[in-house]
N, C-alpha and C positions, 0 to 999 in steps of 0.2 A: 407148381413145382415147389417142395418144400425147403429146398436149400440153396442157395446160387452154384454150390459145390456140383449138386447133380444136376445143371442145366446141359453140360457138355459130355459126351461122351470119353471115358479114357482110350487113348489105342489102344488098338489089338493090335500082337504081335504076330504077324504072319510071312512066314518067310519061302513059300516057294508058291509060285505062279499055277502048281498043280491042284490048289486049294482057291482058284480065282476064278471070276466070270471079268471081262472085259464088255464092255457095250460099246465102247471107242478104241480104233486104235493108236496108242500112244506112241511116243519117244522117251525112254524114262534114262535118266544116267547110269552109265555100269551097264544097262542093259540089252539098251539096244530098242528097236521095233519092237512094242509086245500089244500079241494080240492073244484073245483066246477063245474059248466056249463064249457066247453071248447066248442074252435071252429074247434078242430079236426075232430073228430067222436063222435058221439050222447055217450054221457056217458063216455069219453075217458079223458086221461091225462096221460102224459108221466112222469115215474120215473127217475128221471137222478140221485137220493140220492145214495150215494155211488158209483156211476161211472162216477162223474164230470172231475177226471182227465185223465180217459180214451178219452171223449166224447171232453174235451179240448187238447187233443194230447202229456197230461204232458209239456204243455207250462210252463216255470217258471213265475209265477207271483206277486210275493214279491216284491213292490218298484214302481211294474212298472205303468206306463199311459196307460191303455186297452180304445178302441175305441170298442162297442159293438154294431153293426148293430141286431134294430130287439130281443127287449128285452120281448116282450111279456111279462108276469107277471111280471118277472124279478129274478127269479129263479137264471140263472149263474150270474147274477149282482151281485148277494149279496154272492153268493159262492165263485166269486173270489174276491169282498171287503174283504171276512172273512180269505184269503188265501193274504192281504196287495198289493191288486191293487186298484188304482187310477180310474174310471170306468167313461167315457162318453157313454150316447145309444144315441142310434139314432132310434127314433121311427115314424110310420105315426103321424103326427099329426090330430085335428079333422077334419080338411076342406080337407080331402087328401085323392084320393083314391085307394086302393088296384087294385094291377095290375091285373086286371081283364080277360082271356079269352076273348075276343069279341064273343064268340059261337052264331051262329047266331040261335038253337035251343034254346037258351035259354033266360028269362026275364031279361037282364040285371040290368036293371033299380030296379027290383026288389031286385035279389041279392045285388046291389050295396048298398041299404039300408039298409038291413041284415048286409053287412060285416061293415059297420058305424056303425051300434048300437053293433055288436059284440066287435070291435076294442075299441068303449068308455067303455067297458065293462073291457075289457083289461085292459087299460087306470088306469081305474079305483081302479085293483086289482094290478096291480103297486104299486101305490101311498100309498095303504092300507097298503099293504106289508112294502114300504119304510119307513114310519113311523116305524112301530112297528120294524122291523130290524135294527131303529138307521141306517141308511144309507144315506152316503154322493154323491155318485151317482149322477150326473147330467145327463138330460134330455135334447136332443134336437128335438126339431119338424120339421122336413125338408124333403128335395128331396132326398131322399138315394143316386139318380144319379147326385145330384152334392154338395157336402158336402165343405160346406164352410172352404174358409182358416182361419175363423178367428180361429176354433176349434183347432187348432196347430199341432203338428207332436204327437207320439204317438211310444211305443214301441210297442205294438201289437195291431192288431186287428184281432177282432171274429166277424165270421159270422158263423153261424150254425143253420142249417136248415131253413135257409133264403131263399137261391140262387136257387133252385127248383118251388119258386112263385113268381119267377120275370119273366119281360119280356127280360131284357137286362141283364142277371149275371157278364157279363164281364166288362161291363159299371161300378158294382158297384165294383166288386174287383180292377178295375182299379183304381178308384177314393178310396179304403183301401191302395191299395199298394203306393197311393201318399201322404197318411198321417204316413202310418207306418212303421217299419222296419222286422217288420214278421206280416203274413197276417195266421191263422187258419181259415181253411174251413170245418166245419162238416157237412155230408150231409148221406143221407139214403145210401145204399149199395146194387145195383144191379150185384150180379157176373159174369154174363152174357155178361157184358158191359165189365168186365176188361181186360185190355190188352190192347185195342186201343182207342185210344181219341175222346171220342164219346160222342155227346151231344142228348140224343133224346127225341123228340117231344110225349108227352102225350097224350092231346085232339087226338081226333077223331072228325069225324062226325056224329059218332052213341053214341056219351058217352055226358055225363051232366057232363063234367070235365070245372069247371072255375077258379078255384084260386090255379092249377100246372099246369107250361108249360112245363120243365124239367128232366129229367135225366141225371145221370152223370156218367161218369166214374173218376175213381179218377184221369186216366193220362191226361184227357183234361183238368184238373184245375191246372196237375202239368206245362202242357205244357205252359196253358197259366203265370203262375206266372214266367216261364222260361222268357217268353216274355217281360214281365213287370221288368225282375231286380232281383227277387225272384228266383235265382237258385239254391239255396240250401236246397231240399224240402223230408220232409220226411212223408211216407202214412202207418199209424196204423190200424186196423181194431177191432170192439169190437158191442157188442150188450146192447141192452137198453132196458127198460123196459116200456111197453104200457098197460096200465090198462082201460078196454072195461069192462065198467058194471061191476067192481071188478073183471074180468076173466086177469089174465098176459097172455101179448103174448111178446116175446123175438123180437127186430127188428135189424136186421144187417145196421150198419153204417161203414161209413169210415171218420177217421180226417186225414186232410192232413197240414203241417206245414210248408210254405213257409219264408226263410229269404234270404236277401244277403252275399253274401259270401265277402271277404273282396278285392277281384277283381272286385265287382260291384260297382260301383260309381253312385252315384245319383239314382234320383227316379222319375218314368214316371211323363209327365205334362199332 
């Protein structure tokens, strides 16, 4: 980054909800309930209202410098401002694109345009949102996989529901666990996986999967933050709420809460 000037993004001004994707549904001031198109599932938007501090692993957040990989509307951004955190995202920015499946069944080219116009969508209901929320919040547009030093150190960062549409997850907790001093990982919950450290691969050949490569088990993310510095990690388990065409369906997740213990010195380069 060649200036501290261009490490944040400036708003964008956007003023109506017809130009927005929601991924969450909100409570915004003035406004009321707002939900809208999401890029989950046709008609879908995940409730996290009243089970933010489960979904966040009751991290303490008062005071603190949170690094937020992956803010999509931006939903826990303003949850935990209103909870007195300090909040950098780190979001794709416009010329950037979504780690994609290479699925050779499928139009890439095609998709890739979809998820652009989805993502400015996004983008867009951010911005909307930060206004009206009164939020201080800054915005960086960058490589997830290599997060600039000028951004600083950080006492936590949050990834949640990120790491599942990446191609490299460890790459990017790597580059968290070099900014912060606890790293939270919230991710879906497959019980099936628990017990051994298992990463497994999604796609198929016969499926039209392109934007999840991933599964996890919570021990291969405890393993790896072992790796990294992060030995002192503890894995909660709780459900959330996914509203499909206004039908709830309960989805089991797991947060896991990686810190150093005061034996661990320094932090991977």
């Amino acid at each position: 980054m060649s200036a501290h000037h261009d490490l944040y993004a400036a708003p964008l001004v956007v003023e109506s909800t017809a130009d927005c994707n929601f991924y969450h549904v909100m409570d915004v001031p003035g406004e009321g309930v707002v939900r809208g198109p999401s890029d989950c599932v046709a008609g879908a938007q995940f409730d996290l209202r009243g089970g933010e501090d489960d979904y966040l692993g009751h991290a303490p957040l008062g005071g603190r410098r949170v690094l937020e990989i992956g803010p999509a509307n931006g939903f826990l951004t303003f949850y935990m401002e209103s909870q007195g955190a300090n909040v950098v995202a780190v979001e794709l920015g416009p010329e950037a694109e979504w780690d994609t499946v290479p699925h050779a069944r499928l139009d890439l080219a095609a998709i890739r345009e979809e998820r652009r116009h989805t993502m400015e969508r996004l983008r867009n209901g951010f911005w909307w949102a930060h206004k009206r929320m009164g939020s201080r919040a800054q915005v960086h547009y960058g490589d997830v996989y290599a997060l600039p030093d000028d951004l600083g150190d950080f006492d936590l960062a949050v990834i949640a529901a990120v790491l599942r549409h990446t191609r490299d997850p460890f790459r990017i907790v790597a580059g968290c666990a070099r900014h912060a001093e606890t790293v939270v990982i919230t991710e879906m919950c497959f019980p099936e996986l628990g017990g051994t450290p298992v990463l497994r691969f999604v796609p198929t050949r016969e499926s039209a999967i392109w934007d999840t490569w991933w599964d996890f088990s919570p021990d291969v993310l405890v393993n790896l933050l072992g790796v990294l510095g992060l030995d002192q990690s503890t894995v909660t388990y709780h459900n959330q709420r996914l509203l499909v065409n206004d039908v709830e369906h309960s989805i089991p997740f797991f947060t896991l809460v990686g810190s150093r213990s005061q034996s661990t010195s320094g932090r991977p380069t």
